[in-house]
C-alpha positions in Angstrom: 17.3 18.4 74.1 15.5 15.4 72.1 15.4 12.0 71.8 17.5 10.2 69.5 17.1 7.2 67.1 20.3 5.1 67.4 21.9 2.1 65.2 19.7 -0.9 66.3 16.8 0.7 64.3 18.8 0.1 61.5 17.0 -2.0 58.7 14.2 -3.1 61.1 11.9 0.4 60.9 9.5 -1.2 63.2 7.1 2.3 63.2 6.2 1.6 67.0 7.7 4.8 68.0 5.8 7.0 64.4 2.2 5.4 66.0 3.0 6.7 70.0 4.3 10.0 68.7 2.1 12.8 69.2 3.9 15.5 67.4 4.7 13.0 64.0 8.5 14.5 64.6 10.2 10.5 63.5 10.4 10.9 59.9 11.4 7.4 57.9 15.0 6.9 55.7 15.6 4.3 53.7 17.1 2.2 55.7 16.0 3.8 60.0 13.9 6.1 61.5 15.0 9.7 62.2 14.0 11.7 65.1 13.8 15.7 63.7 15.4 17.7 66.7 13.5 20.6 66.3 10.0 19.1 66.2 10.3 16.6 69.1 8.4 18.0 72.3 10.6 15.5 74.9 7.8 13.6 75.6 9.3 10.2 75.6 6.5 8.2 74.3 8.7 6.5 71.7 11.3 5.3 73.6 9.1 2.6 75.5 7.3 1.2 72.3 11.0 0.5 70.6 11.5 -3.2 70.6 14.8 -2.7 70.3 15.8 -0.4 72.5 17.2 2.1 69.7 15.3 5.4 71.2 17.7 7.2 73.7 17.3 10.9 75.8 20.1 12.8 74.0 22.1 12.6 77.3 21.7 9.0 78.1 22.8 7.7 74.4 25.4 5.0 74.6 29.1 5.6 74.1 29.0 3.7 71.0 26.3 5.3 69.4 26.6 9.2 70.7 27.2 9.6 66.4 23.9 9.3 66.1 22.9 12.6 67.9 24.9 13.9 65.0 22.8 11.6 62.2 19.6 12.3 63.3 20.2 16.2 63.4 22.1 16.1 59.8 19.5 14.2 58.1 17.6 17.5 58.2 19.7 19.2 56.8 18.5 18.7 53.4 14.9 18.4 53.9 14.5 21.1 56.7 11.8 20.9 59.1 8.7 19.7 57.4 6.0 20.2 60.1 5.2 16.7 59.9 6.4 13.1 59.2 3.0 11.4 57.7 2.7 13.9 54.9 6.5 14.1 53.7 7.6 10.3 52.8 10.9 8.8 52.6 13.6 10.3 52.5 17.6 9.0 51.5 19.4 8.5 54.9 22.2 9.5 56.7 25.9 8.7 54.7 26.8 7.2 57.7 23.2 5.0 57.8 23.7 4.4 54.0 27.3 3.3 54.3 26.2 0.8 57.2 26.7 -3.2 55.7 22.8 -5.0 56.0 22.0 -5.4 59.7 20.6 -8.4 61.1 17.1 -9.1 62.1 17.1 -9.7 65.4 15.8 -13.5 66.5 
């Protein structure tokens, strides 16, 4: 099991969740924050520091956004399993992410 990060991280990257993460496992897209499923530890610290609520268990994600369980493991595909977040950069995200029209901020 991991956590996930969902659609309302979308084109706001706030980096709450990268500072509380003691394992650096959220690794940064373009355009959201990615959770690598293989790194994360289950700690949880992330999801509380989200200020948008985008951080979910695996098996408490939404209805509507259960696709991203499927994003955040995909985006690794390419890059594999770095061993850490701080070092590797961005990368390009998700189709699905990429595809996505601008979000709003929220007000």
């Amino acid at each position: 099991m991991t956590y996930v990060v969902s659609q309302p991280c979308v084109d706001l990257k706030d980096r709450a969740c990268v500072d509380e993460c003691p394992v650096d496992c959220i690794y940064e897209g373009e355009r959201m924050l990615y959770v690598h499923p293989d790194e994360c530890v289950d700690c949880g610290a992330c999801e509380p520091v989200c200020p948008v609520e985008a951080i979910y268990y695996e098996d408490d994600l939404p209805g509507d956004q259960k696709v991203y369980l499927e994003v955040n493991t995909t985006f690794f595909d390419t890059i594999g399993s770095p061993g850490g977040a701080a070092r590797f950069g961005t990368a390009p995200d998700h189709p699905l992410v990429a595809a996505l029209p601008p979000q709003e901020a929220a007000s």
